[in-house]
C-alpha positions as CSV (number, residue, x, y, z in Angstrom):
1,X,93.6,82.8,-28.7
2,X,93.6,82.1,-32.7
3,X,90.5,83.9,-34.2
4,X,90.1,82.1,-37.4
5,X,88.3,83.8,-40.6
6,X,86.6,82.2,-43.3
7,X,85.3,83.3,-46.8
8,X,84.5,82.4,-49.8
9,X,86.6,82.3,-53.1
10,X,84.1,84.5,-54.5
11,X,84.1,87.6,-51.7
12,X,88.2,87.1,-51.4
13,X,88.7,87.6,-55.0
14,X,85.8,90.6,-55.0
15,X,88.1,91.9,-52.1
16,X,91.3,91.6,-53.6
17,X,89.4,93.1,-56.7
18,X,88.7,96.5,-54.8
19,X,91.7,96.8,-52.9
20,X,93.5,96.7,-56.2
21,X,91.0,99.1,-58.0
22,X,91.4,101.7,-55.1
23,X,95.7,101.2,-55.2
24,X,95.8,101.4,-58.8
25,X,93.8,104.2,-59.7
26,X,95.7,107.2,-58.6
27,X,98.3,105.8,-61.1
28,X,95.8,106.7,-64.0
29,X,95.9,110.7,-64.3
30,X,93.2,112.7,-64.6
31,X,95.5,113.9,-68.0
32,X,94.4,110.5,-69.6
33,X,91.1,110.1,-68.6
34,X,90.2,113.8,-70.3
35,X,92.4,112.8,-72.9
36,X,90.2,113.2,-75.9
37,X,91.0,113.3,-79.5
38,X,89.1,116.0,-81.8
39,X,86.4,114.6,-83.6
40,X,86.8,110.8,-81.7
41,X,87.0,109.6,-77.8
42,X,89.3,108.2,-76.2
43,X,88.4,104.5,-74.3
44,X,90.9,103.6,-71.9
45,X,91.1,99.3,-71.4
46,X,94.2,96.9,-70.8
47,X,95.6,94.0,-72.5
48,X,98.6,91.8,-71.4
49,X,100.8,94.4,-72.7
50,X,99.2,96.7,-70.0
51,X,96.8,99.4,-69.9
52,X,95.7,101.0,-73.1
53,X,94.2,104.6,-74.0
54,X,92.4,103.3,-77.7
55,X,91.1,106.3,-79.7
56,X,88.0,105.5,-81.6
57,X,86.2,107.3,-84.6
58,X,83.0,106.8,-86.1
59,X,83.3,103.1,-84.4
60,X,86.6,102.3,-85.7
61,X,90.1,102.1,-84.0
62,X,92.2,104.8,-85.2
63,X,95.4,104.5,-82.7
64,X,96.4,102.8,-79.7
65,X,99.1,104.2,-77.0
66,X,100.1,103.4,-73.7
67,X,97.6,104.4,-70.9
68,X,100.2,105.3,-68.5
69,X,103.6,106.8,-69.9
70,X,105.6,106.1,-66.9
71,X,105.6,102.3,-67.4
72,X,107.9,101.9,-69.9
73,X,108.2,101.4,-73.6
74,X,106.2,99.0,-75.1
75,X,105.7,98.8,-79.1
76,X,103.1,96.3,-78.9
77,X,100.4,98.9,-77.0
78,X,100.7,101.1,-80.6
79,X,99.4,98.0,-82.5
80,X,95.7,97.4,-81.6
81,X,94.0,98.9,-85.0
82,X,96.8,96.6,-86.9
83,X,95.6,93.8,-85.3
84,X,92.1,94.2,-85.2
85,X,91.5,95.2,-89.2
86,X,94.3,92.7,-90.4
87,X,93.3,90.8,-93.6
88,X,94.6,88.1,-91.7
89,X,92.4,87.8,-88.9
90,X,90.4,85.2,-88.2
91,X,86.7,87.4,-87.8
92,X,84.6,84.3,-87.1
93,X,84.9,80.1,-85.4
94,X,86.6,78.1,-88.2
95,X,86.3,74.4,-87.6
96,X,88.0,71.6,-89.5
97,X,85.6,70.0,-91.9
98,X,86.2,66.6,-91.8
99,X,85.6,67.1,-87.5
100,X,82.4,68.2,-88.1
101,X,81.8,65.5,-90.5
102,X,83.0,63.3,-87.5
103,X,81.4,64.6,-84.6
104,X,79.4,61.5,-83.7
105,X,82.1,59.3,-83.7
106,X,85.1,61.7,-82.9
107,X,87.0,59.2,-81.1
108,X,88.3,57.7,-84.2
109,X,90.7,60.1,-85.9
110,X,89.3,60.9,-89.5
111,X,92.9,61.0,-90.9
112,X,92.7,64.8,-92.3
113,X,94.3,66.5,-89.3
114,X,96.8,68.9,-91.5
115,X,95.1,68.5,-94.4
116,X,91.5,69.0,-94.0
117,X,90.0,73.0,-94.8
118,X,88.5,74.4,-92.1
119,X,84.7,75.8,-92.6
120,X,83.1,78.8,-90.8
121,X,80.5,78.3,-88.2
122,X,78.6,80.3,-86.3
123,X,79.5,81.6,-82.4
124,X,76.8,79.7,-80.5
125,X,77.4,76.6,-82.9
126,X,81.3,77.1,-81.7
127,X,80.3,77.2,-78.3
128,X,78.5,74.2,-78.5
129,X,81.1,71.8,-80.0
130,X,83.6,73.4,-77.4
131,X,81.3,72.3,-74.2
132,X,80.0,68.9,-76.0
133,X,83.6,68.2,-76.4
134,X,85.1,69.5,-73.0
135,X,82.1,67.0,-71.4
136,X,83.0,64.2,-73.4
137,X,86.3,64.6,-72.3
138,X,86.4,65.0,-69.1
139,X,83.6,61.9,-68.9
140,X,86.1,60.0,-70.5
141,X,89.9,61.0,-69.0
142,X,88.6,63.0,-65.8
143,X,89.8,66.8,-64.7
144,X,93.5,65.9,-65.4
145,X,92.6,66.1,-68.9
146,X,91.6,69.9,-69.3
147,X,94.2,72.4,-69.0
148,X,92.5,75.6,-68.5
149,X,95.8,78.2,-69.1
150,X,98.3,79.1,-71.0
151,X,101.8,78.3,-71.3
152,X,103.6,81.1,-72.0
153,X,103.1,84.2,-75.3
């Protein structure tokens, strides 16, 4: 006799989730979660470049490392405060101007694409063109149309 179990999406990936948390954590040493730094903490976190022990000061990255030494060498985990205060960085939603000139009619290409500037705006504004725009289209091409993921770093 096949017994046959079902579940949801939601309480396999809450599983999974937990089963994970409970076979990973031994791999995090006690040494790095007391790990403090005099005068600032420590915050332990992850990125794709794997887990990260980020020391903070007066609410300001001073250093990143790797969380776990035994993984390997990995440059990138030294680089968080270089890419977070970076003159470079884009701190807010930057949207080109002449698409939100266009937004009622953004079918029609405006002809700027490349050479338009692009104009700060607000998160929830952000937001809003981003759902407005997946709606219209998905309404108008169907699910094919979105690709939800990435394609490589």
């Amino acid at each position: 006799m096949t017994t046959t179990y079902r579940t949801s999406r939601r309480n396999f990936l809450k599983t999974g989730a937990t089963i994970g948390g409970v076979l990973v954590a031994p791999a995090f040493s006690a040494r790095v979660f007391a790990e403090t730094v005099k005068d600032g903490h420590t915050i332990i976190t992850a990125a794709h470049w794997g887990p990260l022990a980020v020391v903070v000061k007066d609410g300001k990255i001073q250093s990143s490392a790797p969380a776990i030494e035994d993984l390997g060498d990995n440059p990138l985990q030294t680089v968080v405060a270089d890419q977070v205060y970076n003159k470079v960085r884009i701190t807010q939603p930057m949207i080109r101007k002449g698409f939100l000139d266009n937004l009622d009619n953004i079918t029609q290409p405006d002809g700027k694409r490349g050479d338009d500037a692009f104009v700060p705006v607000s998160w929830e504004r952000a937001y809003d063109i981003i759902e407005q725009q997946l709606r219209r289209i998905y309404a108008s091409y169907g699910p094919q149309s979105i690709f939800a993921g990435s394609y490589g770093w």
